[in-house]
C-alpha positions as CSV (number, residue, x, y, z in Angstrom):
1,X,99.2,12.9,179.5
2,X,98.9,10.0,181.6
3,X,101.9,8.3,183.6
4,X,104.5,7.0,181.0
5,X,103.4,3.3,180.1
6,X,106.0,0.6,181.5
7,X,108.6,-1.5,179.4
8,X,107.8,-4.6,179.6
9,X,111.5,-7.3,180.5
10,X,109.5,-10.0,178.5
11,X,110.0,-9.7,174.6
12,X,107.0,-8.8,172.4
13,X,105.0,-10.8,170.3
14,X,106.4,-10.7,166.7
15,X,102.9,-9.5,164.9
16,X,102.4,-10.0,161.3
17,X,99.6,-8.2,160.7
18,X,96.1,-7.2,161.7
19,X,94.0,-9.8,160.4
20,X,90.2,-9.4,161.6
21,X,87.9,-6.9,163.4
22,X,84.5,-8.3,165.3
23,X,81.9,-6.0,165.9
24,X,78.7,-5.9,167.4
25,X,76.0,-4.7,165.7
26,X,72.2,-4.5,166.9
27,X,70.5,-5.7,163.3
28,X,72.5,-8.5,162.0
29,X,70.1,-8.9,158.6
30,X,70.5,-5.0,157.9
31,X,74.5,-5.0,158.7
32,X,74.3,-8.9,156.1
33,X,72.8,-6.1,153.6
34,X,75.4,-3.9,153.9
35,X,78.5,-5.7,153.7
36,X,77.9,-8.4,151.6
37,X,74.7,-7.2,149.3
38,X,76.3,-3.6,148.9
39,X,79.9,-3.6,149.9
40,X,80.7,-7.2,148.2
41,X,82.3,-9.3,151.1
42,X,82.5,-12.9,150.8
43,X,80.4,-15.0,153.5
44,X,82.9,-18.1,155.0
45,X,80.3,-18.9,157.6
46,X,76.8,-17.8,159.3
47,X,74.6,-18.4,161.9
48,X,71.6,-16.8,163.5
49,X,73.8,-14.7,165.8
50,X,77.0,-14.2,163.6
51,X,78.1,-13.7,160.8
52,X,81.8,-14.4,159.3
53,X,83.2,-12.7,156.1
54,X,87.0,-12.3,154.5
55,X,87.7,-10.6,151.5
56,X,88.5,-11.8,148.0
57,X,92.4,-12.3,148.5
58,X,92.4,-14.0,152.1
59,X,92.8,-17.4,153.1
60,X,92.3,-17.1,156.8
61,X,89.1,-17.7,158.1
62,X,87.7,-14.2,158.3
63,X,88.5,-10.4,158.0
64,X,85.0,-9.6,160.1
65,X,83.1,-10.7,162.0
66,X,79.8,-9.3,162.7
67,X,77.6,-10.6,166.2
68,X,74.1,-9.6,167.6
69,X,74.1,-7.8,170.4
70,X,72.5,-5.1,172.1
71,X,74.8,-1.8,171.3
72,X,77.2,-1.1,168.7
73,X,80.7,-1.7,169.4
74,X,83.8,-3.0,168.8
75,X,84.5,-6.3,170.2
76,X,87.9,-6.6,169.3
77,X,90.5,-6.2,167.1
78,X,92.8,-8.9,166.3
79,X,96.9,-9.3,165.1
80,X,98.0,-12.6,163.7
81,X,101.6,-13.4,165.1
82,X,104.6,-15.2,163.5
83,X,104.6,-18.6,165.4
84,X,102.1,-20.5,168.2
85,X,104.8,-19.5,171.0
86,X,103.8,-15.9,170.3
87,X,100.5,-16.1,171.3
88,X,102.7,-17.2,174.6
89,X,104.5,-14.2,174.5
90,X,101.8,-11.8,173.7
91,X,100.0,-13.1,177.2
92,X,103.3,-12.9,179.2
93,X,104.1,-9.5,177.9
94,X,100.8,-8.0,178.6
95,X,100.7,-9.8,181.8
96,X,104.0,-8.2,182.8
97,X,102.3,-4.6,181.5
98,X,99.8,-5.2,184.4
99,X,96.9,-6.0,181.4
100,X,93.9,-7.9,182.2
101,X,94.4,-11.0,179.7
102,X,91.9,-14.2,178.7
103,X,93.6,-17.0,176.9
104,X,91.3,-19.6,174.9
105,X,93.1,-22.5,172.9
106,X,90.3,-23.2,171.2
107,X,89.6,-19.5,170.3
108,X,87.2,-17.0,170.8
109,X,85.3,-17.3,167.2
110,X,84.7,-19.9,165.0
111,X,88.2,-20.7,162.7
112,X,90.4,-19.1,165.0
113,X,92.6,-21.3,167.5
114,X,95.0,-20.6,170.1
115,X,93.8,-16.7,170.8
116,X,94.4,-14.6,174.2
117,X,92.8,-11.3,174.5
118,X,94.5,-8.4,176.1
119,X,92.5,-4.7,177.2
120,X,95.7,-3.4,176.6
121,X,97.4,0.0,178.3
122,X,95.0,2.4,176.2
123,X,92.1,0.3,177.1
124,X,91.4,-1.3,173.9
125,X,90.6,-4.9,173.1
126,X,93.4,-6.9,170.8
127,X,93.4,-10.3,170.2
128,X,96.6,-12.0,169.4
129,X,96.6,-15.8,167.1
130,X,98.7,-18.3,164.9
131,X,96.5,-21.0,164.3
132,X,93.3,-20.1,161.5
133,X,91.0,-22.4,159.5
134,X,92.4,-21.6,156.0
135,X,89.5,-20.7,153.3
136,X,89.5,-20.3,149.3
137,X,91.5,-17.9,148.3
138,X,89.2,-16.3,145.6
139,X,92.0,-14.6,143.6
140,X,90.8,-16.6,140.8
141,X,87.3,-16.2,141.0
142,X,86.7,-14.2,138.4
143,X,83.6,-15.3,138.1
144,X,82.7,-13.7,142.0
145,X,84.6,-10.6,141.1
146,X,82.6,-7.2,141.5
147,X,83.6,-4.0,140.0
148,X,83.9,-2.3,144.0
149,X,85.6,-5.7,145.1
150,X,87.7,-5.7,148.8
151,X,90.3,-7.0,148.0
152,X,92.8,-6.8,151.7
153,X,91.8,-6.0,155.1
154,X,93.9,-2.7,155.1
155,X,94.1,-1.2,159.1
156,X,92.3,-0.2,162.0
157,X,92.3,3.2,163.4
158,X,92.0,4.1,167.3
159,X,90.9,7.1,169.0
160,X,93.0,7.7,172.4
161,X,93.2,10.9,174.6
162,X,97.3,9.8,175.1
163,X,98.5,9.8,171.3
164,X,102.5,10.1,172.5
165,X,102.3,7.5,175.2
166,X,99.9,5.3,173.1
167,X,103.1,5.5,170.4
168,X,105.3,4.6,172.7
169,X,103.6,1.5,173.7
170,X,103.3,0.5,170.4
171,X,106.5,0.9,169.1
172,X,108.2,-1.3,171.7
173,X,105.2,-3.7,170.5
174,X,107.1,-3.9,167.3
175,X,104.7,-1.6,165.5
176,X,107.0,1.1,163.3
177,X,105.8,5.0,162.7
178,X,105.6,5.8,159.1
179,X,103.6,9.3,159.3
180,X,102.6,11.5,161.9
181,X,100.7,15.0,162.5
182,X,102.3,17.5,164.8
183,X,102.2,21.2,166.4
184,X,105.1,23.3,166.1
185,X,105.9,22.4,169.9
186,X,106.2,18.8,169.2
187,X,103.0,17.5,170.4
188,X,102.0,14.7,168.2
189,X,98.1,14.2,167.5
190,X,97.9,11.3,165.5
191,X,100.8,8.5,164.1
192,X,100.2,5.8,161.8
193,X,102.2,2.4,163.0
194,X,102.6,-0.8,160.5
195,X,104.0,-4.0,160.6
196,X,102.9,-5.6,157.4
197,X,104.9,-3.3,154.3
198,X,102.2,-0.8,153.9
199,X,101.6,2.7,155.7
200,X,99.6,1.3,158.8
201,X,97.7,-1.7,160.4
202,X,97.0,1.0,163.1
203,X,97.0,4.2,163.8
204,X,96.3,6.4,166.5
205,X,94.5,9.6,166.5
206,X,93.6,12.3,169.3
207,X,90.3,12.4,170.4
208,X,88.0,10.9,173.4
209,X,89.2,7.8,173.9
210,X,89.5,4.4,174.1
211,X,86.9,4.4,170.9
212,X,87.7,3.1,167.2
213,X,87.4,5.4,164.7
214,X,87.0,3.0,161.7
215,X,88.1,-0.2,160.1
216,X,89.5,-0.3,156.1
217,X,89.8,-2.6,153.0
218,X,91.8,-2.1,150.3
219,X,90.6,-2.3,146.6
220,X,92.9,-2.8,143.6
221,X,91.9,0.7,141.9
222,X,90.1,4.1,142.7
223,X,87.9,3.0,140.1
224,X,86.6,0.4,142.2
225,X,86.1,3.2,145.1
226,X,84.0,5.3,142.6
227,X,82.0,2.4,141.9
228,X,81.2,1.9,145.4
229,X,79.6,5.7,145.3
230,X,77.9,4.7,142.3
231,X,76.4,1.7,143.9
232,X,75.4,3.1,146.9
233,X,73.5,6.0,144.8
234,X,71.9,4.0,143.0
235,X,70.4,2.0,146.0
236,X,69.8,5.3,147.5
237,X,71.7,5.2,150.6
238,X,74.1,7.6,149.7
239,X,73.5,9.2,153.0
240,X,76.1,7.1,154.4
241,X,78.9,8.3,152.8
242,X,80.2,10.6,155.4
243,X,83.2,12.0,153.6
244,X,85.0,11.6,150.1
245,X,86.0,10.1,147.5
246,X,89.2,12.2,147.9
247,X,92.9,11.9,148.1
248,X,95.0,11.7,151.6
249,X,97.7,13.9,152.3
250,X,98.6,11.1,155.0
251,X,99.5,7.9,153.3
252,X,98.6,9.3,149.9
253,X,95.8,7.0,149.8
254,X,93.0,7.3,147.8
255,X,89.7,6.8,150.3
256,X,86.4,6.6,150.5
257,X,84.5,6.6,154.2
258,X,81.0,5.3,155.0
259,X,78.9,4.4,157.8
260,X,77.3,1.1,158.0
261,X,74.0,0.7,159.8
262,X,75.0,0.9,163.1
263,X,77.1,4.1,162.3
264,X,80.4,1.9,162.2
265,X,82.8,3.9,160.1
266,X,84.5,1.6,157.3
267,X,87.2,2.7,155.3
268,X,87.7,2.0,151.3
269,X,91.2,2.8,150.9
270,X,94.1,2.4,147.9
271,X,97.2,3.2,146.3
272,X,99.4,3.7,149.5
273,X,103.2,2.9,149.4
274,X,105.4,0.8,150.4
275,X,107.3,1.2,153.7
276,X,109.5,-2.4,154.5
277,X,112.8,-1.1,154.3
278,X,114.3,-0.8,157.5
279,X,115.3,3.2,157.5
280,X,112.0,4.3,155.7
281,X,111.6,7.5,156.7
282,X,108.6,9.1,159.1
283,X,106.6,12.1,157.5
284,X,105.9,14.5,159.7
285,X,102.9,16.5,158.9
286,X,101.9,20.5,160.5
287,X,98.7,19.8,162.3
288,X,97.5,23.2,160.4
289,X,97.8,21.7,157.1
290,X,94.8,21.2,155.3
291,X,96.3,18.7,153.0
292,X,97.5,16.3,155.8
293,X,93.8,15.0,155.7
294,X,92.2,15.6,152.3
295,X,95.2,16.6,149.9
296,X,92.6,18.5,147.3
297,X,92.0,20.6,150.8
298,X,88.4,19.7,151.3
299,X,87.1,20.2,154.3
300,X,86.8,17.4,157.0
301,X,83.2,17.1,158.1
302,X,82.9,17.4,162.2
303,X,81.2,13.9,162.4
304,X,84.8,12.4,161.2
305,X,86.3,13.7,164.1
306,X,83.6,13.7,166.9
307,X,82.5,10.1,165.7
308,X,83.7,6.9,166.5
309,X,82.7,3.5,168.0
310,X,82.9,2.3,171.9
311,X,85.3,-0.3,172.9
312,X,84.3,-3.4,174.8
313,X,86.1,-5.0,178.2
314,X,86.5,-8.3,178.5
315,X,83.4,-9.2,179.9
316,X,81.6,-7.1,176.7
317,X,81.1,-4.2,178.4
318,X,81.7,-0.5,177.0
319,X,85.1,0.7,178.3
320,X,84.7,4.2,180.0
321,X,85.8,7.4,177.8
322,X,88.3,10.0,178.5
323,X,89.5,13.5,177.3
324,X,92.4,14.8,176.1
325,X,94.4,17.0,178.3
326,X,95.3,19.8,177.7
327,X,94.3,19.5,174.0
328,X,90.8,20.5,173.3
329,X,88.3,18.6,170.7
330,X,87.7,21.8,169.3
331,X,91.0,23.0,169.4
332,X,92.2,20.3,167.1
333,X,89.2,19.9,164.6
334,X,88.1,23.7,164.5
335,X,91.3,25.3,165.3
336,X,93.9,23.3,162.8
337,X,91.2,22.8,159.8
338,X,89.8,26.4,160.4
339,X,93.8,28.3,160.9
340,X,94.5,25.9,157.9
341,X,96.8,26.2,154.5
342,X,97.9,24.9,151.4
343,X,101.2,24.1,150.1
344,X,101.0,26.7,147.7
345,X,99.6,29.4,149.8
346,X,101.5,31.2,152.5
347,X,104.1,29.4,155.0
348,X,103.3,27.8,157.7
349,X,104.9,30.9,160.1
350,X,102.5,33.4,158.4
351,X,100.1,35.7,160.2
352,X,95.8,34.8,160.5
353,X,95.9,38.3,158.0
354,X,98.4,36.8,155.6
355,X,97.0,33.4,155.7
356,X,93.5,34.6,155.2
357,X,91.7,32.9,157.3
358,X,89.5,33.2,160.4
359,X,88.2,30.6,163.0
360,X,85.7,29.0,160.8
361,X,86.4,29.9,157.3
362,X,88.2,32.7,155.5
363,X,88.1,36.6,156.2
């Protein structure tokens, strides 16, 4: 693991909630197709380089923002905080981390004010804003309503090479744990972190990192997931669903996961739980259970866990990538999904014999 990151005198931002993602995306009229012909999200604003788009229940300016650019990547990934002053604590306290920070008061997109962006101690980009435009809330608008409708910008979720540390960080952030995978020495490979009442605006999970592994909205119903399947069948581009419809063992959500053009991983996600009260307890999953991912025990197809998009720096560059030490790729996504069991099948002590299984399937 790398060097234990610093605590920080200052005190943290208080952070609502994360509130929008901005990619970049190298066809902007194919990645328009995608999320607002097939995937229903509501255009606020365009132009020939961006595009804008929230969901049906948000009154901020935006949940997305998609801009032109010459490789895929994540641009940022933005928190709204409480009050103005702590966008002046978020640039203190990452200051005092030792973070390269940019500070714009009149934004970095279009309905966004007072911003500063951060490539905080995992070497990802956040943004952290009070002041929005505030948009329709189409609630209402019945009449715009689609049967797969995105209802909530759910949570992002990060791939890092320093899960533990990464935690650490984030929890003195003001982020709280409400699940987490680990090995039966302790080592933690992925935690999912929330501020808003819900299982996670973030989570981290092991892998090469700094690289984000997807973005999610939340739908009212699974019904509305299956649509989406049905939709995306029917226009023949069901190659890009990657994995599911299926339940998580994690969260108990019901998902969905699909690639837009650019290989972006979104996220279609429902029915979590709620997680506000202040002694809600953490879940603590074995990283051999095959139900902490799919809880019907389906498989995990390798581009889930291999996949994920580059970060940019400040400047819009792609951060540089690191490996896990000490904990293999392969170890992780071969070893804990192929030395895998159920709940109803043998205990998690048992022998490879008793288990029956085998690197790579059963015996």
């Amino acid at each position: 693991m790398s060097p234990l990151i610093p605590t920080p005198s200052v005190p943290p931002p208080d952070i609502v909630r994360c509130a929008y993602m901005e990619l970049v995306v190298t066809d902007l009229a194919a990645s328009r197709d995608f999320y607002v012909d097939v995937l229903g999200l509501h255009v606020t604003c365009e132009d020939a380089d961006t595009i804008y788009l929230r969901t049906l229940e948000e009154f901020i300016h935006h949940n997305l923002v998609l801009r032109q650019g010459p490789i895929a990547a994540a641009a940022v990934a933005a928190f709204r905080v409480r009050t103005p002053a702590d966008v002046d604590a978020a640039e203190a306290y990452y200051q005092e981390l030792g973070c390269r920070t940019e500070r714009r008061h009149g934004g970095f997109v279009k309905g966004i004010g007072d911003a500063v962006r951060v490539e905080d101690p995992l070497g990802f980009p956040y943004e952290f804003f009070y002041e929005t435009t505030h948009v329709e809330r189409l609630t209402q608008r019945y009449d715009l309503y689609t049967a797969g409708e995105l209802v909530r910008l759910d949570h992002f979720n990060q791939v890092t090479p320093d899960v533990p540390h990464g935690q650490q960080y984030l929890e003195h952030l003001g982020f709280r744990a409400s699940e987490q995978i680990q090995d039966s020495a302790g080592i933690t490979y992925a935690v999912w972190l929330h501020r808003k009442q819900t299982v996670h605006d973030t989570a981290l999970t092991n892998g090469d990192g700094p690289r984000m592994h997807h973005l999610a909205f939340a739908t009212h119903e699974k019904h509305n997931i299956i649509q989406i399947c049905d939709k995306m069948g029917a226009l023949r581009i069901s190659d890009r669903i990657e994995r599911g419809p299926g339940r998580h063992g994690v969260s108990n959500a019901f998902y969905l996961y699909i690639l837009d053009p650019d290989g972006h991983r979104v996220e279609i996600y429902t029915q979590d739980y709620y997680t506000g009260d202040p002694d809600n307890p953490v879940i603590t999953w074995d990283v051999h259970d095959n139900q902490r991912r799919d809880w019907w025990g389906n498989p995990v197809v390798p581009s889930w866990y291999t996949n994920a998009s580059p970060v940019l720096d400040l400047d819009g560059n792609p951060q540089p990538v690191t490996s896990p030490e000490g904990i293999s790729e392969l170890a992780v996504t071969v070893g804990a999904d192929g030395f895998s069991y159920t709940r109803g099948g043998p205990a998690p002590g048992a022998t490879t014999e008793q288990r029956g299984f085998k690197l790579g399937g059963q015996l």
